[in-house]
C-alpha positions, 0 to 999 in steps of 0.5 A: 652432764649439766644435770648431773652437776646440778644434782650433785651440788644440790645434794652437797649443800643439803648435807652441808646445812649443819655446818655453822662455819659456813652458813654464818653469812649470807648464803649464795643462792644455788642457782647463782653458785659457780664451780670451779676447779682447783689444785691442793697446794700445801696441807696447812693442818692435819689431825686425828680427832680434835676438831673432826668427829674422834678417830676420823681425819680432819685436814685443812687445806689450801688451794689455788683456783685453776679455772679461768676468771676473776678468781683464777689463781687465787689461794682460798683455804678449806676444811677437809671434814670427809672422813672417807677422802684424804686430799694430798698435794697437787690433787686436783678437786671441784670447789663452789663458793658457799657464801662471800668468804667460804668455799667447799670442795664438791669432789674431785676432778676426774676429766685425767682418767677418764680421757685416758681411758676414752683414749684406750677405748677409742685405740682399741675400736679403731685398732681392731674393728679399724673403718667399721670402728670409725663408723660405730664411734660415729653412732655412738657419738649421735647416741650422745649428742641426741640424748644430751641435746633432744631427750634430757633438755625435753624432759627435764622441760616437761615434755611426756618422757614416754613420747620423747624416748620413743621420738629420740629411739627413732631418731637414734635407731637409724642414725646409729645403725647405717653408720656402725653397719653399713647403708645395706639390706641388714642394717634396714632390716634390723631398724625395722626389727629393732623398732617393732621389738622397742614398741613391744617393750614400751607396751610391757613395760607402761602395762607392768609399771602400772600393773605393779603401781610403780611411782617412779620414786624408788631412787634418789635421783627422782627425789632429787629430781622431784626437789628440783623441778616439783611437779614438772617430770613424770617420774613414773613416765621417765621410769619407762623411758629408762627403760626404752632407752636402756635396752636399744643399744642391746637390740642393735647387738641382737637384730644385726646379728641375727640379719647377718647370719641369715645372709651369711646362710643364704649367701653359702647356699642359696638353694635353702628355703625361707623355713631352712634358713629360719630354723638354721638362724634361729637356732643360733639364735637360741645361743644368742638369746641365753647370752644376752639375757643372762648379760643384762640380768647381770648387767642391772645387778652389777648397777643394783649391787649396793642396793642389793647389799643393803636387803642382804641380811634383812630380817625379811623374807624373798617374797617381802624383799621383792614387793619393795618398789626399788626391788620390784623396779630392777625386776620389771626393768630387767624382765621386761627388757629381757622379753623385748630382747628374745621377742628381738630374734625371732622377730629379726630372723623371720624379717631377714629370711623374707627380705633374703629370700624375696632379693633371690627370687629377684635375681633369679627371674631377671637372670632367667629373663636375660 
């Protein structure tokens, strides 16, 4: 989150460079800027054109800071220039000190909406999966925790991100797993699917980004990132973390799945065979497959759609389209994560089958010897 404030700031002072009013003075270096919250209080002035670009709004504002601190309730006023935000009275917005006497509204505070709508979230796991929802809330809080804590803060320090999105994966898989679905044979049997099928994911992926001669800095945020921290982060390295990390959380759908059913099947009929039960699982997992994939194509769309707009009426053609980097990244990231996730089923079922059929045999033998 820390990160993302940064970028962010450092964005908005590159687009504020032109504006004189501000940097008249003496500026506050960015590393010393501070943010703070601030609630609008009374709309000093407001018109059309004039002073602003003609036809767009230009507002000024007076705010009071509601961050604690030697600022804390102090008025300052501020000049709305964004002609795609118009701010009312009592709006909540994110404010840093440009220089001595100039400040600029970052954005707008968000934290009401969206703690309401994690507490819808958090009702309706809780209210539907009830106990096994606590335990999938506790995984995803480590998720976090171990992303923001161990995988972002070694990155972002120089660490191979490669080798520290397989180490937090690790770390991730069974520290997620056992809370969500139990400390049992199909949680084990799905980390160990999940880890063989990450692994064969990670290869694709390192062979194809370099097979492709993907750099990494297709998207803004590695410009940013590069602008940042120059010559620290392998940006083509953190591409393929991405991706590592970006398909676990489905793994974890597909591998638990896959070793529930072939328990469930077995469990009904315990005559059936390794091979019976494979094809039987396998052959919902042919369904589980199609839905899934089509579910993270959808899902890297959905993330691309403004990227995609931006190509749509371009006087290129299909194939020209594709050979641009940030086209061509979404295409691997998809594909790739795709073939990890169907590698997943097979994978998974034949692990759960064994591991079954080897518990039948156990109990049938000491049932026998007794």
């Amino acid at each position: 989150m820390i990160k993302k404030i940064a970028i962010a700031i450092f964005f908005m002072i590159l687009s504020f460079r032109n504006a004189t009013s501000v940097y008249a003075q003496e500026q506050i270096a960015p590393e010393e800027q501070k943010n703070y919250q601030a609630v609008v209080t009374e709309i000093l002035e407001q018109k059309i054109g004039g002073e602003a670009v003609a036809g767009e709004l230009w507002q000024k504002l007076e705010l009071t800071i509601t961050s604690k601190g030697e600022l804390a309730t102090q008025k300052i006023t501020i000049e709305n220039r964004n002609p795609n935000t118009t701010y009312q009275i009592g709006d909540k917005v994110m404010v840093y000190q440009a220089n001595q006497d100039t400040f600029l509204i970052a954005d707008q505070v968000r934290t009401d909406s969206l703690l309401i709508l994690f507490i819808i979230f958090i009702a309706l796991v809780l209210l539907i999966s009830k106990w096994r929802g606590v335990g999938s809330l506790i995984g995803m809080a480590i998720s976090f925790a171990i992303i923001i804590y161990f995988i972002l803060p070694r990155i972002a320090s120089g660490s191979n991100p490669i080798l520290i999105a397989i180490l937090g994966s690790i770390i991730i898989i069974p520290a997620t797993f056992y809370p969500s679905h139990g400390i049992n044979r199909k949680s084990s049997i799905a980390i160990i699917s999940t880890i063989i099928a990450l692994l064969i994911t990670g290869f694709l992926a390192n062979y194809f980004i370099d097979f492709a001669k993907l750099t990494g800095l297709a998207s803004e945020e590695a410009g940013f990132l590069q602008a940042m921290y120059p010559g620290l982060i392998n940006l083509k390295g953190l591409l393929l973390a991405g991706i590592i990390i970006g398909v676990l959380g489905v793994l974890d759908d597909v591998t638990v799945s896959q070793a529930s059913i072939v328990e469930q099947l077995k469990g009904a009929n315990p005559n059936l065979k390794t091979t019976e039960v494979y094809k039987r699982a396998m052959h919902v997992g042919h369904d589980h497959i199609s839905s899934v994939v089509n579910t993270l194509v959808l899902v890297y769309a959905g993330a691309s759609l403004p990227l995609l707009l931006l190509f749509n009426d371009a006087a290129s053609s299909f194939g020209e389209l594709i050979n641009y980097e940030m086209i061509a990244e979404e295409i691997i990231r998809t594909l790739v994560g795709s073939i990890g996730l169907i590698l997943a089923v097979p994978i998974s079922t034949l692990l759960a089958a064994w591991f079954v059929e080897g518990k039948v045999l156990e109990s049938s033998d000491h049932r026998h010897h007794h």
